[in-house]
C-alpha positions as CSV (number, residue, x, y, z in Angstrom):
1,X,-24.0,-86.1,23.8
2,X,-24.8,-88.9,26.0
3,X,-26.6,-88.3,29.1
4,X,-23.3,-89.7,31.4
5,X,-21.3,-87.1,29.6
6,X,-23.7,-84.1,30.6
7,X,-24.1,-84.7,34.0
8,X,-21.7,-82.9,35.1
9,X,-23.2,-79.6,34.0
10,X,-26.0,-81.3,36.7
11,X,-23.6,-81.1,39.7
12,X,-21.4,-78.3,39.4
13,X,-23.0,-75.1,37.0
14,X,-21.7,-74.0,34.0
15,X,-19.2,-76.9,33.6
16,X,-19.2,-79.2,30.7
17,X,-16.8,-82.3,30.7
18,X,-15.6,-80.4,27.2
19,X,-14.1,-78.5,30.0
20,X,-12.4,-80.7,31.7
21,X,-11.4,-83.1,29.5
22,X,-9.5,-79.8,27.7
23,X,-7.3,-79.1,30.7
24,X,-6.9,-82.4,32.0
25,X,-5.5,-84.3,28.4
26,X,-3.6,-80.7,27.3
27,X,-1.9,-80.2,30.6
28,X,-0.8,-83.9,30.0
29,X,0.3,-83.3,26.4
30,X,2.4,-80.4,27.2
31,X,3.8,-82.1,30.2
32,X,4.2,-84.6,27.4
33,X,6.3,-82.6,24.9
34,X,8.2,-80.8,27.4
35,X,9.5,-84.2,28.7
36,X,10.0,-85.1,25.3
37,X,12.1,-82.5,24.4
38,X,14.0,-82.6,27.5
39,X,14.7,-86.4,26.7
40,X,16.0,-85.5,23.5
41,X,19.1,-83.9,24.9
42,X,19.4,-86.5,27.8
43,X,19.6,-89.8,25.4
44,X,22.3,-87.5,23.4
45,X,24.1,-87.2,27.1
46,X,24.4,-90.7,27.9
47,X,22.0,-92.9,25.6
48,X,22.8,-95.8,28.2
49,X,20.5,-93.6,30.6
50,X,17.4,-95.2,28.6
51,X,19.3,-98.2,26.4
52,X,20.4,-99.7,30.0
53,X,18.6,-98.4,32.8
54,X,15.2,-97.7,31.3
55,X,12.8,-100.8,30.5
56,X,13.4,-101.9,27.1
57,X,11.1,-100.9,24.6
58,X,11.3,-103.8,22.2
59,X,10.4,-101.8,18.3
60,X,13.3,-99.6,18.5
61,X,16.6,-98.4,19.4
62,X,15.8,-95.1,17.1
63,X,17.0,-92.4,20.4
64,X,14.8,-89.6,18.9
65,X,11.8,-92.1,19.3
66,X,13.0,-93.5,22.6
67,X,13.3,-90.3,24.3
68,X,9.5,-89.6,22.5
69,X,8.3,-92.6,24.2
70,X,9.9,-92.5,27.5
71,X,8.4,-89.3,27.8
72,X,5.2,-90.5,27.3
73,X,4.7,-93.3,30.3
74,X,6.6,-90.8,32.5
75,X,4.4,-87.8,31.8
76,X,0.6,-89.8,32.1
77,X,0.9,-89.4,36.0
78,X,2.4,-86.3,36.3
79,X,0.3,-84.2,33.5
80,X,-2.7,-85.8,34.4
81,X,-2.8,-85.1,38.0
82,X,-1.5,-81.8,36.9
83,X,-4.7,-80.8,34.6
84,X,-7.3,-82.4,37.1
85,X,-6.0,-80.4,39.8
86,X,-5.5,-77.5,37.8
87,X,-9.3,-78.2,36.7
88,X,-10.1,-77.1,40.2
89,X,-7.8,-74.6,40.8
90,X,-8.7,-72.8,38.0
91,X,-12.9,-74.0,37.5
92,X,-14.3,-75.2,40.1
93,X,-16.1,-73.2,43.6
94,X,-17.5,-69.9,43.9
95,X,-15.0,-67.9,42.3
96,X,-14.8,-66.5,38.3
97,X,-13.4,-69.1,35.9
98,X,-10.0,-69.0,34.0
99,X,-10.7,-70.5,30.7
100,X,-9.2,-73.8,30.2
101,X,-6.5,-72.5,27.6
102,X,-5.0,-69.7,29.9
103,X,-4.5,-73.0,32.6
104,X,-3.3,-75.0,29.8
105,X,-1.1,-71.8,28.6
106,X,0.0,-71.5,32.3
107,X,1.6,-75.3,32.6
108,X,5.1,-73.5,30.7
109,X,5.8,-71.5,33.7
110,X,6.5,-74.7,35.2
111,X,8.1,-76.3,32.3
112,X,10.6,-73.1,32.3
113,X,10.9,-73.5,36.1
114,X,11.9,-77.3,36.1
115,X,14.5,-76.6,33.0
116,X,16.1,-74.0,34.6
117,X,16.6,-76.0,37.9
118,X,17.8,-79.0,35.9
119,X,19.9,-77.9,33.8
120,X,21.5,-75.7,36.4
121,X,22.0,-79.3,38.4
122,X,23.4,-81.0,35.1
123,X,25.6,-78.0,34.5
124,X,27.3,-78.5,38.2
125,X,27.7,-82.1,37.9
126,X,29.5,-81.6,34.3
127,X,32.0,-78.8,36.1
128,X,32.0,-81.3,39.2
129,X,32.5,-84.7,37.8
130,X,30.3,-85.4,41.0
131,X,26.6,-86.2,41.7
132,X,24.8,-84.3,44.6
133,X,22.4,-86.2,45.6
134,X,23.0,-89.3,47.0
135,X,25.7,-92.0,45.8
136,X,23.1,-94.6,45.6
137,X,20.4,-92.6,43.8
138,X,22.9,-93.1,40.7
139,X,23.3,-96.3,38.7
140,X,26.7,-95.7,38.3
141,X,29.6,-92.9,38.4
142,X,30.0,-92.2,34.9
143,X,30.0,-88.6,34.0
144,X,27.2,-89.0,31.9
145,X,25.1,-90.9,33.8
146,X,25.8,-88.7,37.0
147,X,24.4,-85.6,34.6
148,X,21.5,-87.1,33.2
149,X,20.4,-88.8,36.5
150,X,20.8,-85.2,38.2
151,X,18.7,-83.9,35.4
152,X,16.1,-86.3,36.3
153,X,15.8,-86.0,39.8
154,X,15.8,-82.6,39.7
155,X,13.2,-82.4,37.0
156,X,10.7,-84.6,38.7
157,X,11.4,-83.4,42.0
158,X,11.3,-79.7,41.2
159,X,8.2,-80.6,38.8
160,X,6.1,-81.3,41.8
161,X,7.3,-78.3,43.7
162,X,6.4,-76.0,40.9
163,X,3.3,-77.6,40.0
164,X,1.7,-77.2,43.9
165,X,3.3,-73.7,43.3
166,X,0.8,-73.1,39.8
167,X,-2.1,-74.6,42.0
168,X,-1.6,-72.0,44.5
169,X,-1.3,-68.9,42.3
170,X,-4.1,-69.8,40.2
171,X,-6.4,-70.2,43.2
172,X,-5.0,-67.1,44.6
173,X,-5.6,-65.5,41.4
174,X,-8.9,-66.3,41.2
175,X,-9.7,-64.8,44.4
176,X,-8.0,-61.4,43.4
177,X,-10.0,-60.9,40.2
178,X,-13.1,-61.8,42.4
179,X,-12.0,-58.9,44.8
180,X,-11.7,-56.7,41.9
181,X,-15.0,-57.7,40.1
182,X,-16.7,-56.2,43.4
183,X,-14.6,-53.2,43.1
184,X,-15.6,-52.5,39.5
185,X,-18.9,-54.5,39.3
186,X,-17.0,-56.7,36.6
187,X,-18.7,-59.9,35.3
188,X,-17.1,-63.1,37.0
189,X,-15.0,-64.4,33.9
190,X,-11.0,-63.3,33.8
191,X,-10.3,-61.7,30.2
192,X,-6.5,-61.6,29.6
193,X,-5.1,-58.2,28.0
């Protein structure tokens, strides 16, 4: 390993970038295929969601592959700040560690979180026949568009919401198994059951 890559065991003890780079690029895949499953139902709603108001992606019209690759530019931002910040909430300080694939593990709580919320948005706006958000936030009134668009706002919306929400339990979890470890004289790395 080259000495750039081991210098971060050098500043803060015990961590690797192995470490890091684990967390940060799974928490972005997962952010990943969740977005790319949840596209797979969205092009199926309205396909002019991503044929006309998406960028054009040039190789394909294939909706299975769109909805693949859509996911992918939308989810690099999101899933990467995600598993950096995770990194730290779950790594980094004076506290025992998680290992990297229970903070990996613990991105579907918000996957599950932001699916509920959106579907339960799509759901009104099918039984509706109206947005609710904004009239401008949609590119047009058709039914379909008026779901999917929901969806979407919703999702990313309730994405960031959850996600500071995971940040916060897993630093807060962190300090509770500390305050237990000095109750039971436990060693300073969480085992799950």
């Amino acid at each position: 390993m080259s000495a750039s890559l081991k210098s971060l065991n050098s500043v803060v003890p015990g961590e690797t970038w192995t470490s890091f780079l684990t967390v940060f690029l799974s928490s972005w895949l997962a952010v990943w295929l969740y977005a790319a499953l949840h596209n797979q139902y969205l092009i199926r709603i309205a396909p002019e969601h991503f044929t006309v108001w998406h960028y054009r992606i040039p190789f394909t019209q294939n909706h299975t592959l769109l909805g693949v690759l859509y996911a992918g530019g939308a989810s690099i931002s999101p899933g990467g700040i995600l598993g950096a910040l995770l990194y730290v909430a779950g790594r980094l300080f004076n506290r025992p560690r998680l290992s990297a694939r229970q903070l990996v593990l613990s991105t579907a709580w918000v996957w599950l979180a932001v699916e509920t919320c959106a579907l339960a948005t799509g759901l009104i706006v099918w039984r509706t026949h109206r947005g609710i958000y904004p009239a401008d936030w949609y590119p047009d009134q058709s039914l379909g568009l008026l779901i999917t668009q929901t969806i979407q706002i919703t999702a990313y919306s309730s994405g960031a919401v959850f996600s500071i929400i995971l940040l916060i339990w897993t630093w807060h979890r962190r300090k509770n198994i500390q305050a237990d470890d000095e109750v039971s004289g436990g060693g300073p790395v969480l085992r799950l059951p």
